[in-house]
CHARMM internal coordinates of N, CA and C (Angstrom, degrees):
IC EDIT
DIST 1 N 1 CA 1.4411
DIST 1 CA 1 C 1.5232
ANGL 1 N 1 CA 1 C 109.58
DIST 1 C 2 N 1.1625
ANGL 1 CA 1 C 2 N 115.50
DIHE 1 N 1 CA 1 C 2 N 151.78
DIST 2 N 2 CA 1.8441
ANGL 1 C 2 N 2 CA 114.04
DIHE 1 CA 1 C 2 N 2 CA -177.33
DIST 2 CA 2 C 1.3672
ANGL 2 N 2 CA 2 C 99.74
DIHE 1 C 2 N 2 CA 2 C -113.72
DIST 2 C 3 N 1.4809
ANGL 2 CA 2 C 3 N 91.62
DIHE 2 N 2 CA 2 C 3 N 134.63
DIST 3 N 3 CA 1.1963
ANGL 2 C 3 N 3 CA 100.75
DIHE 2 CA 2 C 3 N 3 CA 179.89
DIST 3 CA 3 C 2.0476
ANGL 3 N 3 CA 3 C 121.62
DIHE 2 C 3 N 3 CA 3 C -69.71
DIST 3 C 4 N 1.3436
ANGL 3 CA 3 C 4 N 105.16
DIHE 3 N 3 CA 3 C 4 N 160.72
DIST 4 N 4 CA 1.9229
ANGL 3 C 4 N 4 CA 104.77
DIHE 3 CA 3 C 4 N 4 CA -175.98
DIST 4 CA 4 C 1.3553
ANGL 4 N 4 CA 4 C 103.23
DIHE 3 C 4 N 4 CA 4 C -82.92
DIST 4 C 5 N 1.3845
ANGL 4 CA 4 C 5 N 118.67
DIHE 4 N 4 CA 4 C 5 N 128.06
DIST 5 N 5 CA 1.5184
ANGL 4 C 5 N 5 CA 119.90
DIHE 4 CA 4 C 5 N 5 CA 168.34
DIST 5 CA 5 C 1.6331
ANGL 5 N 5 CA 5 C 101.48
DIHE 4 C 5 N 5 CA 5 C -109.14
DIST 5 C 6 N 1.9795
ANGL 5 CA 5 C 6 N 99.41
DIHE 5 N 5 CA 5 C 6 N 129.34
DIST 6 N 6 CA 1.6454
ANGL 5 C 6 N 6 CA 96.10
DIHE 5 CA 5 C 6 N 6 CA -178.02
DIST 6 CA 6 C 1.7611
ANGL 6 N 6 CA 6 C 106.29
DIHE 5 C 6 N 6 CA 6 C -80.12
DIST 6 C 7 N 1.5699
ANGL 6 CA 6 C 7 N 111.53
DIHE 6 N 6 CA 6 C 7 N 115.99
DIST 7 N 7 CA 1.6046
ANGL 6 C 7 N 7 CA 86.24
DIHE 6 CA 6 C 7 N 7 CA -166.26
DIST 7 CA 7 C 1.1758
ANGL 7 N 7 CA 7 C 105.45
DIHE 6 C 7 N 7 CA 7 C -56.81
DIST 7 C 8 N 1.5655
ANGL 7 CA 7 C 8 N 138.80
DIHE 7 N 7 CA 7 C 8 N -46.80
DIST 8 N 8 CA 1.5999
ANGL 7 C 8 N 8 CA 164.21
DIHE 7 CA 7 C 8 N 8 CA -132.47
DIST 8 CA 8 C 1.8205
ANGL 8 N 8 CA 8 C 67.86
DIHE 7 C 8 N 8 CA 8 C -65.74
DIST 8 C 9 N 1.4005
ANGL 8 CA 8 C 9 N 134.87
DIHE 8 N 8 CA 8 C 9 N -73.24
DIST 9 N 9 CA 1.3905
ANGL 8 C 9 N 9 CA 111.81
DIHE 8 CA 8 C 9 N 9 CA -150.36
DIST 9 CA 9 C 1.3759
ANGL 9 N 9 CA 9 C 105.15
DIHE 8 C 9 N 9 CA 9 C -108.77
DIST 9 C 10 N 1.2138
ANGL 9 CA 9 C 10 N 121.99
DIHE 9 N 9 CA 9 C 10 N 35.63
DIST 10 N 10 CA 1.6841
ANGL 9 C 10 N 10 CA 137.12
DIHE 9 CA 9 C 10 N 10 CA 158.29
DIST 10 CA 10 C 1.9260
ANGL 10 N 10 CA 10 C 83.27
DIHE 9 C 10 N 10 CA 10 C -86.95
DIST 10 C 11 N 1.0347
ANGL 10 CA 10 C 11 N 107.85
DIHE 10 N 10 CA 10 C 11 N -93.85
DIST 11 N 11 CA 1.4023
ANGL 10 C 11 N 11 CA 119.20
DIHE 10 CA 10 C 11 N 11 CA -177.47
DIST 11 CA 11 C 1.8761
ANGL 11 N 11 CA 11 C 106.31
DIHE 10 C 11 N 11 CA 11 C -6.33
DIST 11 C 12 N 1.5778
ANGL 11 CA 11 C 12 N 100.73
DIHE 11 N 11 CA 11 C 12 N -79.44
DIST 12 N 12 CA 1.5746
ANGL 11 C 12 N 12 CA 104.63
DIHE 11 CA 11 C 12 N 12 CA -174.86
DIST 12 CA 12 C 1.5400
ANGL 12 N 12 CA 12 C 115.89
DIHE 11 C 12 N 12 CA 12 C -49.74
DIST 12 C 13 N 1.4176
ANGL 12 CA 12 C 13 N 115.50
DIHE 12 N 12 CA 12 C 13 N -25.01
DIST 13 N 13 CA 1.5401
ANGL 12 C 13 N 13 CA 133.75
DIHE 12 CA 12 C 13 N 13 CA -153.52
DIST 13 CA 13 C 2.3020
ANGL 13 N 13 CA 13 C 88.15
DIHE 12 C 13 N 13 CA 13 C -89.09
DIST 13 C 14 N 1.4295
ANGL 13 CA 13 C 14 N 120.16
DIHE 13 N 13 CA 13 C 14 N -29.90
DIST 14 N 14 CA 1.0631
ANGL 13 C 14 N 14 CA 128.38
DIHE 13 CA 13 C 14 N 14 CA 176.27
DIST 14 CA 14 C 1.3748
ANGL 14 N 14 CA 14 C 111.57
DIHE 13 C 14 N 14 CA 14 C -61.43
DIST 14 C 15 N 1.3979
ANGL 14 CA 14 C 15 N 96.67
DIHE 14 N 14 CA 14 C 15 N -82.75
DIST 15 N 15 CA 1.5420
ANGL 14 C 15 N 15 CA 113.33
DIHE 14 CA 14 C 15 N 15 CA 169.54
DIST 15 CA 15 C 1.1690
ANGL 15 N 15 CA 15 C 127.62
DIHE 14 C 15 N 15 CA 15 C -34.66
DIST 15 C 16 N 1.6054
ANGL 15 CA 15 C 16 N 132.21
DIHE 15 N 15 CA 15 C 16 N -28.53
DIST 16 N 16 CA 1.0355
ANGL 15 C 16 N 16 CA 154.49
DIHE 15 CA 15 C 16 N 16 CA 161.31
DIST 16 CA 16 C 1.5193
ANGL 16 N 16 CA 16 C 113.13
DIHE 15 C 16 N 16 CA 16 C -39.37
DIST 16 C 17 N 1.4726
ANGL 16 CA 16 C 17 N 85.05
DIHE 16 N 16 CA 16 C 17 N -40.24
DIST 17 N 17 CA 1.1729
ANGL 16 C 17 N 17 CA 96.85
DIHE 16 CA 16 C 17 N 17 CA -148.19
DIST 17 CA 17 C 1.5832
ANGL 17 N 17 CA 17 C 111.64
DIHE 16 C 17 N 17 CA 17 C -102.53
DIST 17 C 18 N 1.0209
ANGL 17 CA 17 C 18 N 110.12
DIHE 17 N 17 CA 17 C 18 N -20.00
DIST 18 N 18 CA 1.3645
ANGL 17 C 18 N 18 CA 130.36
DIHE 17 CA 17 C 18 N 18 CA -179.14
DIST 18 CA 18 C 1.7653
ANGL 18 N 18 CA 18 C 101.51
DIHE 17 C 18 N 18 CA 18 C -86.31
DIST 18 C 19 N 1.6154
ANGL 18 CA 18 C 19 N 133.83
DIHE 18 N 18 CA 18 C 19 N -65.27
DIST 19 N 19 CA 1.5140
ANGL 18 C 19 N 19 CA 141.00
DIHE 18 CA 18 C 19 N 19 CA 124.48
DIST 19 CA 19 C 1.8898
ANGL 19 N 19 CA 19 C 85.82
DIHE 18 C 19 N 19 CA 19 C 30.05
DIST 19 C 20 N 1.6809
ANGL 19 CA 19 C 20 N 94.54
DIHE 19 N 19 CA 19 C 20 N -87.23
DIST 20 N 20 CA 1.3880
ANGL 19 C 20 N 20 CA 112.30
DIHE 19 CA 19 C 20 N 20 CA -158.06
DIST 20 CA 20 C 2.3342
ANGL 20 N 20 CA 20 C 123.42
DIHE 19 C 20 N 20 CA 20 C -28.53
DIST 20 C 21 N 1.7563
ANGL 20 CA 20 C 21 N 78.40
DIHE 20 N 20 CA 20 C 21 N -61.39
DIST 21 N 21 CA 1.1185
ANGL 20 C 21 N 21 CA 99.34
DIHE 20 CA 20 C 21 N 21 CA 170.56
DIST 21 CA 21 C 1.0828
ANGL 21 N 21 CA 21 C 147.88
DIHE 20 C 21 N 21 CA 21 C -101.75
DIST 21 C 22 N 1.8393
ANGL 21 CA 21 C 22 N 111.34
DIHE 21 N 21 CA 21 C 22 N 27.39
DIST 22 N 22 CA 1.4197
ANGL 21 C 22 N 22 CA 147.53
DIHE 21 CA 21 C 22 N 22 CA 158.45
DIST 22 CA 22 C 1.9265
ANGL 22 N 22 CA 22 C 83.96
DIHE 21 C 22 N 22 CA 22 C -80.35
DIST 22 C 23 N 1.4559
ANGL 22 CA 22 C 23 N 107.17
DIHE 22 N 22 CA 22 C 23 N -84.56
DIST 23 N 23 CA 1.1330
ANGL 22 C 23 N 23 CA 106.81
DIHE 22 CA 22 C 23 N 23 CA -163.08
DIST 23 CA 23 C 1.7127
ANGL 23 N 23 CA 23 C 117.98
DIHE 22 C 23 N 23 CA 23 C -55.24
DIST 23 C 24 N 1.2215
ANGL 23 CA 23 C 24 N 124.38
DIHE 23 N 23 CA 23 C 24 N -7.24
DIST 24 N 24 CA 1.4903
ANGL 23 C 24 N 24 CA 117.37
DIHE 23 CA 23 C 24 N 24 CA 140.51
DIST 24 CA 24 C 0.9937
ANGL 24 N 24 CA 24 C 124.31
DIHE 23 C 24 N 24 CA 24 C -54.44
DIST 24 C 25 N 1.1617
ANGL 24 CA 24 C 25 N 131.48
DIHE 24 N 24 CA 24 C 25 N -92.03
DIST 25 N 25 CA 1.7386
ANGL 24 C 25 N 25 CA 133.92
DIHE 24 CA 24 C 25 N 25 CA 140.28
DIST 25 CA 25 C 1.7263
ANGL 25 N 25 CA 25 C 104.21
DIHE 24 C 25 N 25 CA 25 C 24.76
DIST 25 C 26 N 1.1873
ANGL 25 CA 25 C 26 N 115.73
DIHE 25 N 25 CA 25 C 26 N -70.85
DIST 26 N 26 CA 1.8941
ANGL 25 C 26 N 26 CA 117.11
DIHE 25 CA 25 C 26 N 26 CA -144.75
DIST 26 CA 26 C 2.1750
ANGL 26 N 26 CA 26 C 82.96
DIHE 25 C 26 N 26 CA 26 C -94.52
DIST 26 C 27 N 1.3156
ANGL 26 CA 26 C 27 N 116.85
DIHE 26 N 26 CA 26 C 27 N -23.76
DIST 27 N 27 CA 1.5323
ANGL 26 C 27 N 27 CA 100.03
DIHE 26 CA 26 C 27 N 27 CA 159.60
DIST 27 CA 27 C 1.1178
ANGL 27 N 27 CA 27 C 132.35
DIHE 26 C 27 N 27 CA 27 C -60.68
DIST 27 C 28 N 1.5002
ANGL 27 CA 27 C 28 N 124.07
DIHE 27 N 27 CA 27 C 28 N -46.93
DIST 28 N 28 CA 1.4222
ANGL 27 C 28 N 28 CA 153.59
DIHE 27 CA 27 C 28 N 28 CA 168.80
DIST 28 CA 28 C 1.4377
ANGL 28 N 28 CA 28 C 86.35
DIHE 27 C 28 N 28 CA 28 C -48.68
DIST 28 C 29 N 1.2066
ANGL 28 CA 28 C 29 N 132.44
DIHE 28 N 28 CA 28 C 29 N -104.61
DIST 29 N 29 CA 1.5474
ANGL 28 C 29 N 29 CA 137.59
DIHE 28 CA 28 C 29 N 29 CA -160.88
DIST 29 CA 29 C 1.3633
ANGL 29 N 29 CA 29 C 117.27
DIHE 28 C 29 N 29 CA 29 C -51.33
DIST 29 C 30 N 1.2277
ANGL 29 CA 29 C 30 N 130.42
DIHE 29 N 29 CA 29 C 30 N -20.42
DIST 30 N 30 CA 1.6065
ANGL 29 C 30 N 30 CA 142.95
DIHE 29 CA 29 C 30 N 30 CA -155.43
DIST 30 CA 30 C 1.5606
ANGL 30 N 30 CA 30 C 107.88
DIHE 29 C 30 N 30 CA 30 C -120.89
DIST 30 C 31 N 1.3790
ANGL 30 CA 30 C 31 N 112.52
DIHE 30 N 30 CA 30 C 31 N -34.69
DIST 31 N 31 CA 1.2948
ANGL 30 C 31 N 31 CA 102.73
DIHE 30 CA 30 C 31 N 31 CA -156.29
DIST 31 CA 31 C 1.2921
ANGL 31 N 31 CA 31 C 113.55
DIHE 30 C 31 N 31 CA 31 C -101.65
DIST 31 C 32 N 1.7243
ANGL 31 CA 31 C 32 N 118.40
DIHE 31 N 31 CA 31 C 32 N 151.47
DIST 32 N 32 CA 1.3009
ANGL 31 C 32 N 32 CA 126.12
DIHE 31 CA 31 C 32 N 32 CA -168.84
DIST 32 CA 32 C 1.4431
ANGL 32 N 32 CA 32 C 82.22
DIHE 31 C 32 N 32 CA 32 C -153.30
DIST 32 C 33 N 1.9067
ANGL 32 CA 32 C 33 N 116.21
DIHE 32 N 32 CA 32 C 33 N 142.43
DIST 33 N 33 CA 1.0781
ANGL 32 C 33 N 33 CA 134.90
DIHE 32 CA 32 C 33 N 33 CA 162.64
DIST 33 CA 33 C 1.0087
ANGL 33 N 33 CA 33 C 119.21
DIHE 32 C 33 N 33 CA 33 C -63.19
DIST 33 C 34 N 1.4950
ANGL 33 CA 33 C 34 N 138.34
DIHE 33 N 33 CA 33 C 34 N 152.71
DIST 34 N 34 CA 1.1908
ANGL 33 C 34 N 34 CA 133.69
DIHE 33 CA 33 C 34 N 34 CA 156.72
DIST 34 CA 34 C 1.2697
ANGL 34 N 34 CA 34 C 120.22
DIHE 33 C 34 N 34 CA 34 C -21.68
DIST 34 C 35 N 1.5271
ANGL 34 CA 34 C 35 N 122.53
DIHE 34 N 34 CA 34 C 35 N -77.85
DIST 35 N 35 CA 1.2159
ANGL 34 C 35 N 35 CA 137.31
DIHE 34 CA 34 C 35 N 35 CA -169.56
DIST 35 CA 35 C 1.3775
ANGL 35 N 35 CA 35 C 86.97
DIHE 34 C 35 N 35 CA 35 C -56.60
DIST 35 C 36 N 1.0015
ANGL 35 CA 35 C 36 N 138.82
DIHE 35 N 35 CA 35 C 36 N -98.66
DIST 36 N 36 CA 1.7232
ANGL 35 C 36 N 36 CA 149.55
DIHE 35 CA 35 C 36 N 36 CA -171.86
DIST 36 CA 36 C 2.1208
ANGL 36 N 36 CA 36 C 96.75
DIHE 35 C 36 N 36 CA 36 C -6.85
DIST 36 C 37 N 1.2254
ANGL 36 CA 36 C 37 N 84.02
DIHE 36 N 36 CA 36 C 37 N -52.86
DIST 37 N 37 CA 1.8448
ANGL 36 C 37 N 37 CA 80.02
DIHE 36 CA 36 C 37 N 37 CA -174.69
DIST 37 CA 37 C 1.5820
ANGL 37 N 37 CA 37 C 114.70
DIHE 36 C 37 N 37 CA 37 C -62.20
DIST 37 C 38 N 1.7816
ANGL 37 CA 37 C 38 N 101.14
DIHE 37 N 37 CA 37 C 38 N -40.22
DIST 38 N 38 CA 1.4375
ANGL 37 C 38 N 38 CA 101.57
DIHE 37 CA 37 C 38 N 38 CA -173.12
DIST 38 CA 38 C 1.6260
ANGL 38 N 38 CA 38 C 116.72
DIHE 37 C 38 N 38 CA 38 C -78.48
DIST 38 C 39 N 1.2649
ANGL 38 CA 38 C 39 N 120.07
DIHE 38 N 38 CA 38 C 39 N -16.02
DIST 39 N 39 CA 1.7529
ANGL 38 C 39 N 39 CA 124.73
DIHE 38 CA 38 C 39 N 39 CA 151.99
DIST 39 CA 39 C 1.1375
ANGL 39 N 39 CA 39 C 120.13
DIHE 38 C 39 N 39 CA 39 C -41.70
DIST 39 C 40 N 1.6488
ANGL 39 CA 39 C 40 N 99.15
DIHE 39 N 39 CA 39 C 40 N -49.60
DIST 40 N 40 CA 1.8834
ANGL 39 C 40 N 40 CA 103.70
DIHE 39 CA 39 C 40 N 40 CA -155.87
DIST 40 CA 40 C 2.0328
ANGL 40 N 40 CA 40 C 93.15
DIHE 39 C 40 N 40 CA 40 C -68.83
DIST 40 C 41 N 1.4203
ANGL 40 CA 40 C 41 N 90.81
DIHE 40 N 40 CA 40 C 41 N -49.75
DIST 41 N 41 CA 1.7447
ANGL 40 C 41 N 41 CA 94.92
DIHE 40 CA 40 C 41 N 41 CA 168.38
DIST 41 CA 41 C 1.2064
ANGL 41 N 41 CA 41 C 125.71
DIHE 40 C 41 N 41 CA 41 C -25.62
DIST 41 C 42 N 1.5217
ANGL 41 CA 41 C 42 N 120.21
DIHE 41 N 41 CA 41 C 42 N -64.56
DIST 42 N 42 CA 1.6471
ANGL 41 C 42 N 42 CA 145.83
DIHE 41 CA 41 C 42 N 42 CA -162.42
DIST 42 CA 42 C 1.9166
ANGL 42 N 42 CA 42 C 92.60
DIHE 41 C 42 N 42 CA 42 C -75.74
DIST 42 C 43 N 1.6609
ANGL 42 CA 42 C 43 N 117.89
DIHE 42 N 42 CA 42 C 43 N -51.12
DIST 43 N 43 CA 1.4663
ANGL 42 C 43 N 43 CA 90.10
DIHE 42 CA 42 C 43 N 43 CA 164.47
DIST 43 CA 43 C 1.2740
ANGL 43 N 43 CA 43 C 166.53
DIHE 42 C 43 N 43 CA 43 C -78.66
DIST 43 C 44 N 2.3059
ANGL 43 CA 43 C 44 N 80.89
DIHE 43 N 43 CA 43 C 44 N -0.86
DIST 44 N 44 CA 1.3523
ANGL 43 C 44 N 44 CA 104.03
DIHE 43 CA 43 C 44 N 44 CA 174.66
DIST 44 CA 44 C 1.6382
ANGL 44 N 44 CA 44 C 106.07
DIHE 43 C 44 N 44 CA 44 C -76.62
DIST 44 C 45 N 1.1376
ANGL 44 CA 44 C 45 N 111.68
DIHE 44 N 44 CA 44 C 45 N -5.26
DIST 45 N 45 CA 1.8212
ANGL 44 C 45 N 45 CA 102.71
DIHE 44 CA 44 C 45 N 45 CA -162.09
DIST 45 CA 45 C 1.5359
ANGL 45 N 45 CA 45 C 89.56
DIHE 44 C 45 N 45 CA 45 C -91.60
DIST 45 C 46 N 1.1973
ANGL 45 CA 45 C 46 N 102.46
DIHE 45 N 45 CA 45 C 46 N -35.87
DIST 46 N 46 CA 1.9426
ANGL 45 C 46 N 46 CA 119.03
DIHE 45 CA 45 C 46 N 46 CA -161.11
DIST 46 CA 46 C 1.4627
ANGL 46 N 46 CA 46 C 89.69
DIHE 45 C 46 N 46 CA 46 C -72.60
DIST 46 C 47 N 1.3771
ANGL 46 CA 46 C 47 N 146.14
DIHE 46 N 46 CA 46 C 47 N -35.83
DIST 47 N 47 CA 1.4145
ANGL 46 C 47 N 47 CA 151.70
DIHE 46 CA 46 C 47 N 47 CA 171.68
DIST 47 CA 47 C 1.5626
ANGL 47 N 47 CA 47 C 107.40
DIHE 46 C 47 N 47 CA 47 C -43.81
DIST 47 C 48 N 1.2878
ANGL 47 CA 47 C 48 N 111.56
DIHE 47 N 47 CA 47 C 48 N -65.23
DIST 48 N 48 CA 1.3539
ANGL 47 C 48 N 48 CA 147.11
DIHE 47 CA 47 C 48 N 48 CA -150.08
DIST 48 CA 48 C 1.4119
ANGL 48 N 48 CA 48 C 106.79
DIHE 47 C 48 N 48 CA 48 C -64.89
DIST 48 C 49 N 1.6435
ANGL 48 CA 48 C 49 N 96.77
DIHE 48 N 48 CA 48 C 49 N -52.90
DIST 49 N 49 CA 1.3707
ANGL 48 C 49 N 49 CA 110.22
DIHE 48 CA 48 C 49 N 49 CA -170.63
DIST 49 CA 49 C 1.2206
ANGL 49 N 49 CA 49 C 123.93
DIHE 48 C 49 N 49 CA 49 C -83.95
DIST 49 C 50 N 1.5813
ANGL 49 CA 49 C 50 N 120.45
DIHE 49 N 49 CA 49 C 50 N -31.52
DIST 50 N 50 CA 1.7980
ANGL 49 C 50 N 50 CA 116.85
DIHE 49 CA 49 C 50 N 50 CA 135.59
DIST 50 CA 50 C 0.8821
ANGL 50 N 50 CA 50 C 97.28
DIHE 49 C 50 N 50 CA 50 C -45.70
DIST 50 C 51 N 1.5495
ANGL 50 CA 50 C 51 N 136.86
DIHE 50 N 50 CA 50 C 51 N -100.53
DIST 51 N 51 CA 1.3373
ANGL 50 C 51 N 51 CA 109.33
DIHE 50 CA 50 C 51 N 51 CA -116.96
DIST 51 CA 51 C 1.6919
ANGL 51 N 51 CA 51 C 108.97
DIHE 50 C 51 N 51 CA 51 C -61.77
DIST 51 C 52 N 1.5604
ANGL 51 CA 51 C 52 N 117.81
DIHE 51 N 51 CA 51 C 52 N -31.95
DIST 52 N 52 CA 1.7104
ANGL 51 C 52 N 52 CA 102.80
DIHE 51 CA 51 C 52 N 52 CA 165.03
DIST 52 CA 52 C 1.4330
ANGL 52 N 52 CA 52 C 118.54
DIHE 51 C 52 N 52 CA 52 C -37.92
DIST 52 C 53 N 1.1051
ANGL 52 CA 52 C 53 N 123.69
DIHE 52 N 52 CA 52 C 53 N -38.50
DIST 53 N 53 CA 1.6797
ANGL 52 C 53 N 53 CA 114.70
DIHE 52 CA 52 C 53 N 53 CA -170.20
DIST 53 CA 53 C 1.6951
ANGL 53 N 53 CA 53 C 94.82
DIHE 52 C 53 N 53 CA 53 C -96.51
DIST 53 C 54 N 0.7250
ANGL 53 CA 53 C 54 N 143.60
DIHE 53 N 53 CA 53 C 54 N 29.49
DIST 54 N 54 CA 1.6239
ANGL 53 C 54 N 54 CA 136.28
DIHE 53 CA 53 C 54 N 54 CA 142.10
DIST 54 CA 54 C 1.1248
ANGL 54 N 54 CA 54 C 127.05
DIHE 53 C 54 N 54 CA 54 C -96.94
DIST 54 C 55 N 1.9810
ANGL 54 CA 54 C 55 N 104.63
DIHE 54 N 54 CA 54 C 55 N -11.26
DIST 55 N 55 CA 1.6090
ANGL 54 C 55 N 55 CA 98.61
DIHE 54 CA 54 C 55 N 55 CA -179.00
DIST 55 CA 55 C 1.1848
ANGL 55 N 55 CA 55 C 107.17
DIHE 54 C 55 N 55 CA 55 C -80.73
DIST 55 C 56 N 1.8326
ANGL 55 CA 55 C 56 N 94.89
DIHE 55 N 55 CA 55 C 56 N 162.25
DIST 56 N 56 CA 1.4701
ANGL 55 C 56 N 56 CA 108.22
DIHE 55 CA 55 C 56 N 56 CA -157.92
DIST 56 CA 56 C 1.7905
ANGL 56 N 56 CA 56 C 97.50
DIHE 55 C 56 N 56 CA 56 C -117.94
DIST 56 C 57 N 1.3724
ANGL 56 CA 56 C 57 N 119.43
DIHE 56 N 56 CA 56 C 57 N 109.22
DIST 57 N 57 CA 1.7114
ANGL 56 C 57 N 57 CA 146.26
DIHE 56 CA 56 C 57 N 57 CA -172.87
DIST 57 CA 57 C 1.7854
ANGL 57 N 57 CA 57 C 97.38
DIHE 56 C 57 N 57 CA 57 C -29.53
DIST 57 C 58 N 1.2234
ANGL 57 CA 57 C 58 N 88.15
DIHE 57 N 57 CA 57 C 58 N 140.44
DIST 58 N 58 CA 1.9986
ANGL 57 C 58 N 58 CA 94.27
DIHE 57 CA 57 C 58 N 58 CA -167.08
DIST 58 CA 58 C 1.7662
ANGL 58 N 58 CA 58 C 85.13
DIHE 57 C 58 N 58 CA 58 C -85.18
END
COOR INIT
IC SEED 1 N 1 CA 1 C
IC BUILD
């Protein structure tokens, strides 16, 4: 006998599933930790703020 497949949640059970491993994908490429973000921050300021004190008065 063969078994009944509900397509309605074959379908959602796909998509699900596919969903899944987009949003793997966009972590891998996208994602930065908190801490990781708030570094990149602290060296953009630390960048910034040398190079302000090296400029030389017009």
């Amino acid at each position: 006998m063969v078994e009944l497949i509900n397509l309605n949640k074959a379908r959602k059970a796909r998509a699900r599933a596919e969903g899944k491993s987009q949003a793997s994908g966009n972590r891998i490429r996208f994602g930065l930790t908190k801490d990781q973000k708030a570094v990149a921050a602290l060296e953009a300021t630390r960048t910034q703020r040398d190079l302000d004190g090296k400029k030389r008065g017009d």
